[in-house]
N, C-alpha and C positions, 0 to 999 in steps of 0.2 A: 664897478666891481661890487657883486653881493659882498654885504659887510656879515661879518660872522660874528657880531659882537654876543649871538645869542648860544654861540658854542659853551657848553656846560664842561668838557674837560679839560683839563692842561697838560703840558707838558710834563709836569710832574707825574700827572696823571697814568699820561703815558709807560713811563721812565718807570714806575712802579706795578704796571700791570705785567709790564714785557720782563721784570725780575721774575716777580710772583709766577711767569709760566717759563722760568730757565730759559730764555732764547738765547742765543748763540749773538757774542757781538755785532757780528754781519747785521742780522736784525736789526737789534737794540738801535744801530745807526740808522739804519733805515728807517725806521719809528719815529725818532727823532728828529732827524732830518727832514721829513712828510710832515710832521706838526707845523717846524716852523714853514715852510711851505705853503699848507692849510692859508696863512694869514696875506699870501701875497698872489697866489694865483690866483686865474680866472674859473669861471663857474666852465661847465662845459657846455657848448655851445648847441642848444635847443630849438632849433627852426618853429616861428610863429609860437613859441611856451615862453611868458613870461616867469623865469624860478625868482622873482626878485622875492616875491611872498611865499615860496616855500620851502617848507621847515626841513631841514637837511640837518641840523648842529643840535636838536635836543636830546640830548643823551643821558637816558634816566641810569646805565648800567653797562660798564664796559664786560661784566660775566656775568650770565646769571645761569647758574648751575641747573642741568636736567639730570635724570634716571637714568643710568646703566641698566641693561637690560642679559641677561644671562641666556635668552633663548628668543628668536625673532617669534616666539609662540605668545612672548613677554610684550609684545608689542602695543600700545594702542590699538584698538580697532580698524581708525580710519589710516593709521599706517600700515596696518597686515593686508588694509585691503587693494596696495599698490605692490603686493610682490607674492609670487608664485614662492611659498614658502618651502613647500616640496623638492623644489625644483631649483631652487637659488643655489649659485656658488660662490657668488663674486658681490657681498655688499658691506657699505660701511652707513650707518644711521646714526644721525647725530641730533640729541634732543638738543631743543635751545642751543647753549654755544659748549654742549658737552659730549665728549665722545662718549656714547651709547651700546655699541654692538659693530661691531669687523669680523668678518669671513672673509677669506682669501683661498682656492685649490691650491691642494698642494703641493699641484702639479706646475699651478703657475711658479710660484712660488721659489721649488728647483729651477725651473726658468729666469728667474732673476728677475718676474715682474714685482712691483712696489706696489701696494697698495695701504696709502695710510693716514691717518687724518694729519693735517695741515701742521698742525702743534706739537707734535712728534717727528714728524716729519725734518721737521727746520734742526731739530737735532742730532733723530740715527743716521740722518742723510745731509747733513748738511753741507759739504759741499754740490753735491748734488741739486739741489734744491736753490742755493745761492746763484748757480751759474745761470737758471733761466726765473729765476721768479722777480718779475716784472724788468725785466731785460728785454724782450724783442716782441711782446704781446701789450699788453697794456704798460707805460710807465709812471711810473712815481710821480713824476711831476709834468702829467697829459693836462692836468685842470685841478682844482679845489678838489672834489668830489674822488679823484683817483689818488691824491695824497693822503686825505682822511682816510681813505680804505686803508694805505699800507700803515699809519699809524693804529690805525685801533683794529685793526683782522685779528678776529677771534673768534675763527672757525674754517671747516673746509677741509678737502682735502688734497693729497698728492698721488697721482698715477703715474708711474713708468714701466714702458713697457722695450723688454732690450731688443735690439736689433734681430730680425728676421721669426721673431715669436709673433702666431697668433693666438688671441685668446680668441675662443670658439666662443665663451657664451658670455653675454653682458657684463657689464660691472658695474651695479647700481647704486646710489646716493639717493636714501632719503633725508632731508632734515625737519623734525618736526618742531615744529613752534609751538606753546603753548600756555608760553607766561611774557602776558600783556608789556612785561617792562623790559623783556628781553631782543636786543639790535643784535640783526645778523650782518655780520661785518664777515662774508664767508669767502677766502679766496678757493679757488678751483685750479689745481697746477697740471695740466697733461702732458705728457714727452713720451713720443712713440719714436722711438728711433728707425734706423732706416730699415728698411722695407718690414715693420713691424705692423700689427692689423689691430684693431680694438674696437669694441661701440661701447659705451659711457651713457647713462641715461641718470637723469636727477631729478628727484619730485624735492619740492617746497610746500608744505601743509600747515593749516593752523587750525585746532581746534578750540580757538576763543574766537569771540565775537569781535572782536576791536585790537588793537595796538597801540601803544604808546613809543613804541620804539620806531627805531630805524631801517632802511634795509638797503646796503650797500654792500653788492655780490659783482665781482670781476671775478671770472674764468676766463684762464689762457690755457689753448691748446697749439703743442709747438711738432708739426708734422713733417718728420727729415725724410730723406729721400726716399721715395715711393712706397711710402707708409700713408694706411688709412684711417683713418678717426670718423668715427659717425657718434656724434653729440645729439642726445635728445632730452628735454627738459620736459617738462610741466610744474609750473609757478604760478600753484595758490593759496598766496597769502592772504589774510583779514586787511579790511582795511584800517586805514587809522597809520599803517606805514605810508612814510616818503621814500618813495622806493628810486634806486638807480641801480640798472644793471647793466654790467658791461663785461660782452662778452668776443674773445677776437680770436683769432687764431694766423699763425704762420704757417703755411706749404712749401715746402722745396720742389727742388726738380722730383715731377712722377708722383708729388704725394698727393692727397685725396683728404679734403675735410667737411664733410656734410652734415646737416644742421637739420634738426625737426626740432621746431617751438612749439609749445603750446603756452603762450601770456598771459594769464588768467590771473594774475593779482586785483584784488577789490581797492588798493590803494593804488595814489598817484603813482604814475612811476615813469621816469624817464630809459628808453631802453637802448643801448647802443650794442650792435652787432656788425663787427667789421674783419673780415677775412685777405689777408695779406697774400697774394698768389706771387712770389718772390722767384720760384723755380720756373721753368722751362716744362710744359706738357702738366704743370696741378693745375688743381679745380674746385672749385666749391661748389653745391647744393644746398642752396639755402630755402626752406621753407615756414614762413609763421604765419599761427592762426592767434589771433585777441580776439576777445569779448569784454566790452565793455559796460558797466551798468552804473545807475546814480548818479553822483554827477564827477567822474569818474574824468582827471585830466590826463591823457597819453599822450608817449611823443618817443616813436620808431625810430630810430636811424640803424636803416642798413643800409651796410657798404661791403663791395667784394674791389678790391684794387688788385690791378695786373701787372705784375715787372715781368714776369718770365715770359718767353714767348709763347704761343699756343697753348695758352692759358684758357680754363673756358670756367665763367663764373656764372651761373643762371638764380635770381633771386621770384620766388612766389610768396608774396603775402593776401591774407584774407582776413580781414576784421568785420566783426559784427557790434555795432554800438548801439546802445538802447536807453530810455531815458532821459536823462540830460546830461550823459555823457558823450567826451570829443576826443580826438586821435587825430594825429598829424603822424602820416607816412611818409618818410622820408628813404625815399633806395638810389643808392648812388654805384653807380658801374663805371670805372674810375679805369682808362687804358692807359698804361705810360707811354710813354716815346720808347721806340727798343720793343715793345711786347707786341710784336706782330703774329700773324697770324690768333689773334686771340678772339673769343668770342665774348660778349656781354650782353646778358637777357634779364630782362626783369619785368616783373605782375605784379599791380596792388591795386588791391580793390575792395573798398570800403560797402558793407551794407547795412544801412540807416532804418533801426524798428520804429525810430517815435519822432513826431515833429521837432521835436527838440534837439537829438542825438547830432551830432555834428561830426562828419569826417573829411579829412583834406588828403589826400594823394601826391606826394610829388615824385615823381621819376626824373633821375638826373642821370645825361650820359656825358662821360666827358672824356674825348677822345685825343689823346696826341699821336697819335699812329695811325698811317693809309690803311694798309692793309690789313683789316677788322672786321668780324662782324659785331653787330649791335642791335639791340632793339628792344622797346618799350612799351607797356600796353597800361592804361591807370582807370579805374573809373570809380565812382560814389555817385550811390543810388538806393533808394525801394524797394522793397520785395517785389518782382516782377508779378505785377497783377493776371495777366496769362496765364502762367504760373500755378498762381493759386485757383483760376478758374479751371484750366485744365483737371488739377486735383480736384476740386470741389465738384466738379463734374460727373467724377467717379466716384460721389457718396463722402469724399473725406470732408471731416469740416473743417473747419478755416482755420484753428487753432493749430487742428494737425497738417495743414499743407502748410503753413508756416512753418512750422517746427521740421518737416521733410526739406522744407526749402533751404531753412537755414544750416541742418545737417548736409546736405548735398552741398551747399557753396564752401564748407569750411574741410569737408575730408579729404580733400585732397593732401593737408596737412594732417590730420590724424592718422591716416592712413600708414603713413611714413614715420611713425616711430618705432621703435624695434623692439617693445616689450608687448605684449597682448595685454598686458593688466594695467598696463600705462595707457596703453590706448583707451581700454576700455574707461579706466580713469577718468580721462580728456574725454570720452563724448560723456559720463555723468556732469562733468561739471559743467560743459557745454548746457545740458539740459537745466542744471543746477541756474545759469544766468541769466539764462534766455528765457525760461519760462520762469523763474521764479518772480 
């Protein structure tokens, strides 16, 4: 068992943050509780990543206060330039670990949707918020690393959206980072009720060179009957974070949870993505793109598991690793006993710029049901030299059929986020890794 003797806060520590921000008893126990927890569980379980040597527990700052902002005009630059500012209706920006700026239509609004940061949240909504926060998506005590979140979470926000409402246009999360000592400890809570429709997209930015903090982000999205969720991120942080992200979601019967990644953090970072297909006829889509650079240590786990029957889970990932950085893909298509007729599909494939870059692939299927379809495809390799001759063929130089090569192997996942300026985003900072 990782020993945490090098954990920097206490219980007390605790016990007086979670006064300082009013949380409702419920919490406060829950805080508590996770602490002592923190010293008994296990780490969470890493396929070929030793975490014995890394730094999870140094914690320079359990708040460290950002800028309100009065007008997304008020924005950083590198954060205006992830949202159609004209055109937004639906965001909440969170500097550091401080609420920043919330827009909400007000049309949702009469509709009874919720949209609000995490810290408030646990208050004007608190029963609400107590019945699924970290209940049936990630729990308190899954490992070490998922206790320490609910102990020190400070930040993030809450969505619900009520029964048979569609929000027509996004609802986006930026959080920007910007002082070196500041750990984002950010939960993400979604609840679309039944036959409710939404997409959610989140960017992660830093405009420092380094970190000294932490970054421990769980998002649950909980999808009741025949309600749809489409989740799209882009996460780039500095490095200098030990990052763990974990993010899962629940489907009922008929619901729909689809997934566009883009992983782009410059720090380690352990990633878990796992999708519960619990109902009868849901589904997931899951797609992620990483780039890796430095010497940059990764480590994927996705998972789609099927209870319901005719269930259909399809995962695509695409990494590109450069340098002397290394990535372990882990995708697991997990059928239960009972969940027949269901299908499980999954792609990952690793492409290697430098002698050194290291990528491993693993596809796991694992089936306790006849009647299934399945299948799997993996592979880590080269920039196809063909490829680059074909291009260079035609006048391009080699730099740029690289650079073509590598943007064609990874859009299939950029393609699939739901904002244009997120997208666009994702392929700068694509170019931002890869050629820099």
């Amino acid at each position: 068992m990782t020993s945490i003797s090098e954990l920097t806060v206490t219980k007390s520590d605790v016990e007086s943050f979670a006064k300082s921000l009013n949380d409702p008893q419920w919490l406060m126990d829950i805080r508590t509780t996770a602490m002592d927890k923190v010293a008994t569980l296990d780490m969470p379980k890493a396929d070929k990543t030793k975490l014995d040597k890394w730094n999870f527990f140094n914690i320079e700052s359990l708040n460290v206060d950002g800028e309100s902002f009065d007008s997304l005009n008020d924005l950083p630059e590198d954060a205006k330039q992830l949202i159609d500012i004209e055109s937004v209706k639906n965001i909440y920006v969170q500097h550091n670990n401080t609420k920043a700026y919330l827009q909400l239509d007000d049309e949702l609004i009469n509709q009874g949707v919720i949209l609000q940061d995490i810290k408030t949240a646990v208050t004007e909504h608190s029963e609400l918020v107590q019945k699924y926060f970290m209940q049936d998506g990630v729990k308190v005590d899954d490992n070490k690393l998922t206790a320490l979140h609910a102990a020190l979470m400070n930040g993030g926000l809450f969505l619900y959206v009520p029964k048979n409402v569609e929000v027509k246009e996004p609802i986006q999360m930026v959080t920007i980072h910007d002082d070196e000592h500041a750990s984002l400890y950010n939960h993400v809570l979604i609840v679309a009720e039944e036959s409710a429709q939404v997409t959610y997209v989140e960017n992660y930015i830093s405009t420092v060179d380094r970190s000294n903090g932490q970054l421990n982000v769980v998002s649950e999205v909980i999808a009741k009957d025949n309600a749809q969720v489409t989740y799209g991120a882009v996460d780039f942080l500095t490095e200098g974070f030990t990052g763990y992200v974990n993010r899962r979601g629940v489907a009922a019967r008929d619901a729909v949870i689809d997934w566009a990644l883009g992983l782009m953090n410059d720090g380690d970072t352990i990633n878990d993505n796992t999708t519960y297909l619990m109902g009868d006829n849901s589904s997931s889509d899951l797609k992620t793109v990483v780039v890796g650079r430095g010497e940059q240590k990764l480590n994927f786990t996705t998972q789609i598991i099927h209870y319901g029957k005719d269930s259909i889970g399809h995962i695509l990932k695409h990494g590109v690793m450069k340098d002397a950085a290394s990535s372990i893909f882990n995708g697991v298509g997990y059928i239960k006993k009972a969940a027949s007729g269901s299908d499980a599909q999954q792609e990952s494939r690793v492409l290697m710029l430098s002698e050194k870059a290291r990528g491993d692939a693993n596809p796991i299927l694992l089936i306790d049901e006849d009647d299934v379809t399945a299948g799997h495809a993996a592979s880590v390799g080269r920039v196809d030299p063909m490829q680059l001759f074909y291009l260079m063929s035609r006048g391009i130089s080699q730099e740029e059929a690289e650079r073509l090569v590598i943007h064609g192997f990874l859009d299939p996942v950029v393609r699939e986020l739901p904002i244009e300026s997120v997208q666009k985003q994702l392929r700068e900072v694509i170019e931002q890794k890869v050629l820099s």
